[in-house]
C-alpha positions in Angstrom: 77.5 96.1 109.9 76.8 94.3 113.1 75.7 95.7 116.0 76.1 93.9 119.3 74.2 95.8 122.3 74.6 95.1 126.1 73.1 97.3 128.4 75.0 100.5 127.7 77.8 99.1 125.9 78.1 98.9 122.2 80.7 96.9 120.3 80.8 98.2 116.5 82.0 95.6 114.1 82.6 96.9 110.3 83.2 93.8 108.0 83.2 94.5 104.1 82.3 92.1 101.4 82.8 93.4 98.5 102.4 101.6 93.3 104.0 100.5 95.8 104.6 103.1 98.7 108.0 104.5 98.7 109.1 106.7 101.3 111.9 108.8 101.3 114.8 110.5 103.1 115.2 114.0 102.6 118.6 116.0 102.1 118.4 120.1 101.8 121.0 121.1 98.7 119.4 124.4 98.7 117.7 126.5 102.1 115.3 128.6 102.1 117.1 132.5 103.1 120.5 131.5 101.0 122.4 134.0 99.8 122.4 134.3 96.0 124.2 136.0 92.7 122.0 137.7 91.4 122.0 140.3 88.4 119.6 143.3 88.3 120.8 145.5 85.4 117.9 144.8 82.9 120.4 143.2 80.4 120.0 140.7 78.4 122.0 137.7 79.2 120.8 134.9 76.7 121.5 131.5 77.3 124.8 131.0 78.5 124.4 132.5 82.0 122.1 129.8 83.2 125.2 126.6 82.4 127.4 125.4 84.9 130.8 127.2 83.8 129.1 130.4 83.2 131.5 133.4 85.3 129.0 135.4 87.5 132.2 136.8 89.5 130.6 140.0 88.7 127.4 139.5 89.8 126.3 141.1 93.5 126.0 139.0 96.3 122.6 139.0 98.7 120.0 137.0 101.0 116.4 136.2 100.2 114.3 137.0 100.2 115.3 139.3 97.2 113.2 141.9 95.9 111.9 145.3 95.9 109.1 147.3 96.8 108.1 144.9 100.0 109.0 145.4 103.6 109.6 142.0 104.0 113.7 141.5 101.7 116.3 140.6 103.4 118.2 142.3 100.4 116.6 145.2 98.1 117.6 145.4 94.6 117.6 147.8 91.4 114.3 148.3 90.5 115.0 148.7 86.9 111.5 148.8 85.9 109.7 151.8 87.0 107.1 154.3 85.5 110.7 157.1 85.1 112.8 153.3 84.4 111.8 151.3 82.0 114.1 148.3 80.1 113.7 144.4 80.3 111.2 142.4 81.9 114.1 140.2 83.7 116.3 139.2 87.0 118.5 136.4 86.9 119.8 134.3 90.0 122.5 132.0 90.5 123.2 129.3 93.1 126.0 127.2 93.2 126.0 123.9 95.6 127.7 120.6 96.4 126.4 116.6 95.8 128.8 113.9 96.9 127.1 111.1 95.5 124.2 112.1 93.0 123.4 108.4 92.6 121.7 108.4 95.9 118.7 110.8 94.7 115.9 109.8 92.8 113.5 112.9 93.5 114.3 116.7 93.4 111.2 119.0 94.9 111.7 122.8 94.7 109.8 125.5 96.2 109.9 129.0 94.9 108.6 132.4 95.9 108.6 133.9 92.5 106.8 137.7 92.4 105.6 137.3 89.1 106.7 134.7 87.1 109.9 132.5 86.9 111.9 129.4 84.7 113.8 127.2 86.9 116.9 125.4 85.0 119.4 122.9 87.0 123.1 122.9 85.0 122.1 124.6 82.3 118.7 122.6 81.7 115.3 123.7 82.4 113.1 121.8 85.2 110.3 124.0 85.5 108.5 127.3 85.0 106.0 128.9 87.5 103.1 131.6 86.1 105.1 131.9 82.4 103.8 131.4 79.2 105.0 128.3 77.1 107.2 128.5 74.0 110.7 130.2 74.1 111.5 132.5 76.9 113.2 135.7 76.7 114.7 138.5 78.5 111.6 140.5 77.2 108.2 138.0 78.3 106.0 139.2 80.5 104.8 136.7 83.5 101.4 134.7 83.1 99.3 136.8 85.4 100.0 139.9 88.0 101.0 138.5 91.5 99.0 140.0 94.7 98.3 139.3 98.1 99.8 136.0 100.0 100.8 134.3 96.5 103.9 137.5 96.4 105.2 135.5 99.5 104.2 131.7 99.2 105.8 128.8 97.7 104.8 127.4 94.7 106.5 123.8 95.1 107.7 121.6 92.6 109.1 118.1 91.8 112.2 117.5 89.3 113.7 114.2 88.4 117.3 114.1 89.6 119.3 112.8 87.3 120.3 116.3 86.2 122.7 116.4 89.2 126.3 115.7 89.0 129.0 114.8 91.7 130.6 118.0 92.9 129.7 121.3 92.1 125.7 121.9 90.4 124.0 125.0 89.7 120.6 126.3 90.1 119.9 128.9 87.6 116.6 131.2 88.2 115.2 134.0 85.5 112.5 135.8 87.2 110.2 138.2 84.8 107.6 140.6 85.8 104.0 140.6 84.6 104.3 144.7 83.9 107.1 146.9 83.0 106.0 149.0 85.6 105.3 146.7 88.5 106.4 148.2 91.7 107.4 145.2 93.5 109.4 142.0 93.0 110.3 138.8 95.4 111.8 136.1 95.1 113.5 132.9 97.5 114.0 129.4 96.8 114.3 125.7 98.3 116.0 122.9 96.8 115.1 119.4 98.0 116.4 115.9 97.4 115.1 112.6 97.9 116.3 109.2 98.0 113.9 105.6 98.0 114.7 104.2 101.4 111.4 103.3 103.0 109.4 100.1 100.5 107.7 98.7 103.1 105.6 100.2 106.3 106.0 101.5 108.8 103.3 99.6 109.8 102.2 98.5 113.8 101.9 95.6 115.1 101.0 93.7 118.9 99.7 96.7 120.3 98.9 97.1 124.0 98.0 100.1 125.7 101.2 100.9 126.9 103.2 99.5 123.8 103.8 98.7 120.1 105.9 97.0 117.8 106.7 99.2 114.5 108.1 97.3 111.5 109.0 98.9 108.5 111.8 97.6 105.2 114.5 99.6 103.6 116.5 98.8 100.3 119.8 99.3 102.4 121.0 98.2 105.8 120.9 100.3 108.8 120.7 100.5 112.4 116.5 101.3 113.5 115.0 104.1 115.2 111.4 105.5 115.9 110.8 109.3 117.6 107.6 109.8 118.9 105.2 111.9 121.6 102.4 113.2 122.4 102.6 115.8 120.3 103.2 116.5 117.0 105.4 119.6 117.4 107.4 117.6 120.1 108.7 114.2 119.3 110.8 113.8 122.3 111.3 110.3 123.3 113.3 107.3 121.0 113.4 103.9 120.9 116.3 102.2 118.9 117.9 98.6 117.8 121.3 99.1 116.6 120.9 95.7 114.6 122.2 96.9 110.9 119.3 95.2 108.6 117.3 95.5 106.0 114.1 94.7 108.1 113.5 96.9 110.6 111.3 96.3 114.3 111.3 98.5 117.2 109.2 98.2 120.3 108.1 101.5 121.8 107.4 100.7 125.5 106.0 103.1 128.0 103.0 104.6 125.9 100.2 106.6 127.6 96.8 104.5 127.5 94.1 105.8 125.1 96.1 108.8 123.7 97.0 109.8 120.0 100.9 108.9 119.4 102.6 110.8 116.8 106.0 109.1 115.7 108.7 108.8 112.5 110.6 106.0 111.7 114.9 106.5 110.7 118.3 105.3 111.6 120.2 107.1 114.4 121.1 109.8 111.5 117.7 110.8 110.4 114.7 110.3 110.0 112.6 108.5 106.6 109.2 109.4 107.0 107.8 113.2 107.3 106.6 114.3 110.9 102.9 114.8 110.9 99.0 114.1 110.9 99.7 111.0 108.7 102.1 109.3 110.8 99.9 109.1 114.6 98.1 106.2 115.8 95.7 106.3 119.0 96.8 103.4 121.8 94.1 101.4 123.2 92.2 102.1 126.6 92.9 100.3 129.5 91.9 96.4 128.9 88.6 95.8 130.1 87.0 99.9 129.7 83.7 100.0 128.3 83.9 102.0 125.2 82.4 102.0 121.3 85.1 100.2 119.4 85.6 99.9 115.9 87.3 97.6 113.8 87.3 96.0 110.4 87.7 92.5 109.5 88.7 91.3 106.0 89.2 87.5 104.8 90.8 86.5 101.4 91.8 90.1 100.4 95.0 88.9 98.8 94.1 89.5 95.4 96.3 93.0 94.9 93.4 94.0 92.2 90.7 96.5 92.1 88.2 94.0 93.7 90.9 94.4 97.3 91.1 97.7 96.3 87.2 98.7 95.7 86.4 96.9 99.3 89.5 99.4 101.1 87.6 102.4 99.5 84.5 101.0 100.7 85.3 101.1 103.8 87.7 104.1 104.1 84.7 106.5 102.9 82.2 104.6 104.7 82.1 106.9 108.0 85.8 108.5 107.0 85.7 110.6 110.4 85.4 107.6 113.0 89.3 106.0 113.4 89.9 102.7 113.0 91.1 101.2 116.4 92.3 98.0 115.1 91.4 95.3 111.9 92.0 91.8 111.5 93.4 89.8 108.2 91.4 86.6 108.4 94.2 84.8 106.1 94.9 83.7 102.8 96.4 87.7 102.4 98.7 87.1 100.0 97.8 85.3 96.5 98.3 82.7 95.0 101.9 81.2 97.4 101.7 84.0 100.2 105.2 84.6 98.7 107.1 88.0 100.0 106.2 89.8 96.4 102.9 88.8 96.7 102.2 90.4 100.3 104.4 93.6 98.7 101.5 93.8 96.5 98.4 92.5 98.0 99.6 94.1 101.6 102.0 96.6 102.2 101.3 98.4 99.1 97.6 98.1 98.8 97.1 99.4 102.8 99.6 101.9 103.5 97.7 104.5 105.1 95.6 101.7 107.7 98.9 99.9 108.4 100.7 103.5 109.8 97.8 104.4 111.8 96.1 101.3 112.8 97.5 98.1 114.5 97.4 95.0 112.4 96.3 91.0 113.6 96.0 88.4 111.4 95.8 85.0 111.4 97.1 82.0 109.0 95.3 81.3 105.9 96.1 77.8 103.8 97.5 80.6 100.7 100.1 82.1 103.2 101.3 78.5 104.4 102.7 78.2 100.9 105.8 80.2 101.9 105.4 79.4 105.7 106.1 77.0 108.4 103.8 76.9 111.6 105.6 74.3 113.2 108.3 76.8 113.4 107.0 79.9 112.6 109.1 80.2 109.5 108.5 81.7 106.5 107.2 84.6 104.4 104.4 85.5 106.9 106.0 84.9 110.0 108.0 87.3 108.8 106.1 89.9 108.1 104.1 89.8 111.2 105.3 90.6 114.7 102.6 88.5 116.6 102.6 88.2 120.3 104.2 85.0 122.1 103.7 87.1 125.6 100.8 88.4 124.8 99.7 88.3 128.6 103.2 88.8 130.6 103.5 92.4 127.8 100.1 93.5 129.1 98.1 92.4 125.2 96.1 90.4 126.3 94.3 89.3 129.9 95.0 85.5 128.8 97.5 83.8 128.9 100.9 83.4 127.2 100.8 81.4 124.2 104.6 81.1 123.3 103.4 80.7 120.0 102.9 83.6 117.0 101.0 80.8 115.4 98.3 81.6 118.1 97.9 84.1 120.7 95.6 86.3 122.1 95.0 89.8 122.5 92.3 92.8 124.0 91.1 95.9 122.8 88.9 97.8 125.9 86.6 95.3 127.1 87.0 93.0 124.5 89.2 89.4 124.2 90.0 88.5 120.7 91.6 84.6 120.6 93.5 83.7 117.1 93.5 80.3 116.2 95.3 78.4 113.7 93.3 76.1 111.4 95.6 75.2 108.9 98.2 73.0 111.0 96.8 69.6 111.0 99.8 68.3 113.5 98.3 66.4 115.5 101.1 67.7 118.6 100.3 71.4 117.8 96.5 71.2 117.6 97.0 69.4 120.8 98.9 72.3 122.5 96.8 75.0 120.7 93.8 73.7 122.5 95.2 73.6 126.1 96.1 77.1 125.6 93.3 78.0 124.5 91.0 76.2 127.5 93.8 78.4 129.9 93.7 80.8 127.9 89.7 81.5 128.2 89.8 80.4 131.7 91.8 83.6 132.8 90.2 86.3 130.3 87.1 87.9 132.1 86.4 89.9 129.1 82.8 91.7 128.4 83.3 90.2 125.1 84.9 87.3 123.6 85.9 87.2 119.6 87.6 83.9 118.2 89.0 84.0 115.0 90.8 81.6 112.1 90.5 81.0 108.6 88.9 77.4 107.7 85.2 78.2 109.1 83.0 75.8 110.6 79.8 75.8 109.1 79.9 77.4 105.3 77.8 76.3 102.0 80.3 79.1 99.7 83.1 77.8 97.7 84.0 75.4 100.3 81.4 72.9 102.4 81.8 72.6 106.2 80.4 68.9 106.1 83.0 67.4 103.7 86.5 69.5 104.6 88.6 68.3 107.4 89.8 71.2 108.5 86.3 72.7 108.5 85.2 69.4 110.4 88.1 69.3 113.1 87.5 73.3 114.1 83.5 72.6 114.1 83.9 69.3 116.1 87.0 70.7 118.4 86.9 74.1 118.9 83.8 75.5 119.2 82.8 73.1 122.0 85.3 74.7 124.1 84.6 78.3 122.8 80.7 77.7 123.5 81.4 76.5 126.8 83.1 80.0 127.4 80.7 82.5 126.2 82.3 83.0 123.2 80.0 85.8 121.8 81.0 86.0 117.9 83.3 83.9 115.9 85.2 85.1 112.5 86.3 82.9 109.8 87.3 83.3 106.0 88.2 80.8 103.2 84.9 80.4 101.6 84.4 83.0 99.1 81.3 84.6 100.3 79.8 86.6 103.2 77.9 84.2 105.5 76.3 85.4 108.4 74.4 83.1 111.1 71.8 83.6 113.7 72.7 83.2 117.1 73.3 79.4 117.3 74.8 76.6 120.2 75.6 73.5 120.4 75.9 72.7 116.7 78.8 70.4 116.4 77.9 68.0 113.3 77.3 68.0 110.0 74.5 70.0 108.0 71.8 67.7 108.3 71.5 67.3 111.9 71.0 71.2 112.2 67.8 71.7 114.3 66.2 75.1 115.0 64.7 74.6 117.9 67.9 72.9 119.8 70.5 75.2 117.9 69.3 78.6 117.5 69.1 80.9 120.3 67.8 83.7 118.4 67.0 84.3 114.7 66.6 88.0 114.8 68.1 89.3 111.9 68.8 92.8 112.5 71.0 92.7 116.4 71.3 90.8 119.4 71.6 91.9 122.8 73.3 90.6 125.7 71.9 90.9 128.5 75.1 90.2 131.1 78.5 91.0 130.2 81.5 88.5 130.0 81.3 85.0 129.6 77.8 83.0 129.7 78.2 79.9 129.1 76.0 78.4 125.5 74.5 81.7 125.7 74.7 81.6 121.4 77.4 83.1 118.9 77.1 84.6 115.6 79.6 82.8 113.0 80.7 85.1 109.8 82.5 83.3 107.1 83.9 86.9 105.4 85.9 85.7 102.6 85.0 88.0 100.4 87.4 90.6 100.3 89.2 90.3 97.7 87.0 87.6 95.4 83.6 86.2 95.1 82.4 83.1 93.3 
C-alpha cells in the first residue's frame, strides 16, 4: 500500500503482488399460491400417481397454501391424522403445467414449504426430497424431524437439472408426510423455476464519469439491449436501450446522479438476465476535482487464469472487504499467452466477475493483448472487449482533453487525472500524435493529482531491463520528460515480472549508470511522501511502480 498525503487530502492506492460466470434468465412454470390436486384421504396411492398420465380427475381442487391446523391456508384440508384419526402418514399433490420449448432450460430451482417432510418427483421421476429419510419412501414414513416455528412457513429451495421436462404438458408430483401420526398441523406451497444460460460474459462497466457509464455484457443468442436502473433497489425506474440485435451487448446510461450508489439489471426489451439486487449496484464518482479518500487497485500481467491471478483477487478482496472499490486499472498483458477472446474469457470475465459489475474498469495495452489487436486501428480482441473513451473530455471523463483515440485517453476520479498511454505501438506517426495529446492533454487538467499509466516501464531490473529494451528506452527518454515537466506525481507500469517500487526521483532520463542520488532523488523516504501543494508542480519527483506481478513472478 502507498500512501500519498497532502495537507488534508489522502489518495489510497492498493496494488497487489502476489467456471465461467453464467447468468441466467428466469421463466416461472410453477407460482407460488397455485391451485393444486391434491388428495387427503390417507390412502395409499403407490407409485403410479406421481407419472404423467396418472387420472387425478377425482382429486379436490384448492390454493396454497394447503394445510391444516394454521391460520394462515388459503385452503384447509382433511386432517386425517388426529389423536380420534389415525391412518397414513401421507398427502399427495399434483400440478400440471405447460413448456413450449424445453430445450431452452438448462436449470430448474424449486422452492417448497413442506410442514414436515416431502419427495419432489417431475414426470414421474424424483428430483428431490426435503426433511425425509433416505431409502424407499412410502405412504407409511415418517418425516426426518418435527417442523416448528418460521421453518412451517419458509421455503426450503432447490435446484433440478432440466432435462426432465418435455414440450407440452409436465407434471409436478409432491408426497408430503408428517413427522407424527398425530401432528396437528400441516402446510404446504410450492415454486417452480426455470433457467436458461444467456448471460457468458459481464455485465461489466466501463468509461465511467460522474454522470454516466457504459455497460457491456455477451449473450449466446442475439437480441436487442437494455439496462433498468435507480437509485434504489426496490425502484428501477429509468432504461436505457440499443435496439441493435447482437450478440455483444453496450448501453450507455446517461444522466446519473454524481457520487450516489446505482442499482441496475441488464436484458432485452422482454426481460431482464441478471437478478435485481445488492450484487448488481455500483457507486458513480464525485464531482471531478472533490477532495475525497479514493481507492483503487492496480494489477499488471494478471492474465494467467490460474490460482496465482486468482490468490492476488482474494488478496485483495479480503484485505479491508468493507471499503468499495471506486475504480482499478489492468496495466496490460491481461490475457495469456495471444490476448485471444478465450483467453480474456478466462483470464478476465470469468476470473473478476463480482469487481467488473460493481466497479468500473481501465486498462491499458500490454505487448500479450496486441497478439489479437491492432492499435493503429483499434481492432481486435481487446478493443473489443473494452469500451475506452475517445471523448473522454467533451462526455465529462476526464478534465483533458479529447483523445479520439481508445488506444489512449484520459480520465478523473475526484481530484485525481489518470493519463493512459500506449507503449506498445512503435509507429512512428502514432507515437507522434500520442504525445501532442498528451502535452494538451496535461496542459488543460488542473488536477490535485496526476497518475500516468502504460505497460513497458521505464526503469525496471525484473524480467526485462530498462537500459537495453526499446520500448522501455523510448517511454524513459520521451515520456517522462513531458510528464515531469507537469507534476506528474506517480507513474504505473507492468511487463516486468516483479513489484518495483522507486523513491521519489526527477530528471532521470538515461540509462542505469548515469543514475545519481543527489541530482535524481527528491526523497528516499521509504514509508510516504507528502505534497505539500496540490496540482501540478513542476519536477517536484514521482514514484514509478513496475507491478507486474499479478499473475506471475520470476
Amino acid at each position: 500500500m502507498i500512501l500519498l498525503n497532502a495537507k488534508k487530502q489522502l489518495l489510497i492506492l492498493l496494488l497487489m503482488a502476489f467456471v465461467p460466470q453464467v447468468l441466467a434468465t428466469t421463466d416461472s412454470l410453477i407460482a407460488k399460491n397455485s391451485s393444486w390436486k391434491y388428495l387427503d384421504d390417507g390412502s395409499n396411492q403407490g407409485s403410479a400417481w406421481k407419472n404423467l398420465g396418472f387420472d387425478d380427475s377425482s382429486w379436490a381442487i384448492g390454493t396454497a397454501k394447503l394445510g391444516f391446523g394454521d391460520s394462515n391456508n388459503a385452503t384447509t384440508i382433511n386432517n386425517h391424522q388426529s389423536p380420534n384419526q389415525t391412518g397414513a402418514a401421507t398427502w399427495y399433490f399434483r400440478k400440471t403445467f405447460n413448456v413450449n420449448d424445453p430445450i431452452l432450460y438448462s436449470q430448474l430451482s424449486y422452492g417448497i414449504v413442506r410442514d414436515d417432510g416431502a419427495v419432489v418427483y417431475l414426470n414421474g421421476v424424483e428430483i428431490g426430497r426435503d426433511n425425509m429419510p433416505t431409502g424407499t419412501i412410502d405412504y407409511q414414513t415418517l418425516a426426518s424431524t418435527t417442523v416448528a416455528g418460521g421453518f412451517e412457513t419458509a421455503y426450503f429451495v432447490h435446484n433440478a437439472i432440466a432435462n426432465l421436462l418435455v414440450a407440452g404438458e409436465n407434471v409436478v408430483a409432491v408426497e408430503l408426510h408428517q413427522r407424527s401420526l398425530s401432528s396437528s398441523d400441516l402446510g404446504f406451497n410450492f415454486e417452480l423455476l426455470a433457467s436458461s444460460a444467456i448471460i457468458e460474459r459481464g455485465p461489466y462497466l466501463q468509461s465511467q464519469s460522474p454522470n454516466s457509464v457504459v455497460v457491456k455484457w455477451r449473450t449466446t443468442n442475439a437480441g436487442n439491449s437494455r439496462v433498468i436502473w435507480g437509485t434504489d433497489v426496490n425502484n428501477l425506474n429509468q432504461t436505457a436501450s440499443d435496439a441493435t440485435v447482437s450478440t455483444e451487448h453496450e448501453v450507455k446510461l446517461t444522466g446519473l446522479p454524481a457520487n450516489t450508489t446505482i442499482y441496475y439489471a441488464v436484458g432485452t426489451t422482454s426481460g431482464t438476465f441478471t437478478p435485481i439486487g445488492e450484487h448488481y449496484k455500483f457507486k458513480t464518482p464525485p464531482a471531478n476535482g472533490t477532495r475525497q479518500p479514493v481507492r483503487f487497485w492496480v494489477i499488471g500481467d494478471s492474465g494467467t487464469a490460474n490460482t496465482n491471478a486468482q490468490a492476488v483477487k482474494e488478496a485483495y478482496l479480503n484485505y479491508q472487504p468493507n471499503i468499495a472499490t471506486d475504480l482499478w486499472i489492468m496495466l496490460g498483458d491481461n490475457a495469456y499467452n495471444q490476448g485471444a477472446d478465450n483467453e480474456y474469457q478466462a483470464a478476465v470475465f470469468d476470473m473478476y466477475p463480482e469487481l467488473l459489475k460493481t466497479s468500473a474498469l481501465w486498462s491499458t495495452i500490454g505487448n500479450h493483448d496486441s497478439a489479437n489487436a491492432n492499435s493503429l486501428t483499434e481492432t481486435g480482441v481487446y478493443y473489443d472487449n473494452f469500451a475506452l473513451p475517445k471523448q473522454a473530455a467533451t462526455d465529462g471523463i476526464s478534465t483533458g482533453a479529447d483523445s479520439g483515440k481508445e488506444a489512449y485517453y484520459s480520465f478523473d476520479y475526484a481530484n485525481i487525472h489518470f493519463v493512459v498511454l500506449n507503449s506498445q505501438e512503435t509507429n512512428a506517426t502514432f507515437r507522434t500524435g500520442m504525445i501532442n495529446w498528451l502535452n494538451n492533454d496535461l496542459a488543460i487538467s488542473a488536477s490535485d493529482w496526476t497518475i500516468a499509466l502504460w505497460h513497458h516501464p521505464p526503469y525496471t531490473k525484473g524480467t526485462h531491463d530498462s537500459d537495453a529494451e526499446a520500448r522501455l528506452i523510448y517511454m524513459r527518454e520521451n515520456i517522462l520528460p513531458i510528464l515531469e515537466n507537469r507534476g506528474i506525481d506517480l507513474v504505473l507500469t507492468g511487463h516486468s515480472h516483479a513489484y518495483e517500487r522507486s523513491w521519489l526521483l526527477d530528471s532521470h532520463y538515461d540509462s542505469s549508470n548515469t543514475f545519481n542520488a543527489g541530482l535524481h532523488v527528491i526523497s528516499n523516504s521509504l514509508t510516504q511522501y507528502f505534497k505539500p501543494i496540490l496540482g501540478q508542480n513542476s519536477h517536484a519527483g514521482a514514484v514509478y511502480i513496475v507491478d507486474g506481478s499479478s499473475g506471475k513472478v520470476a
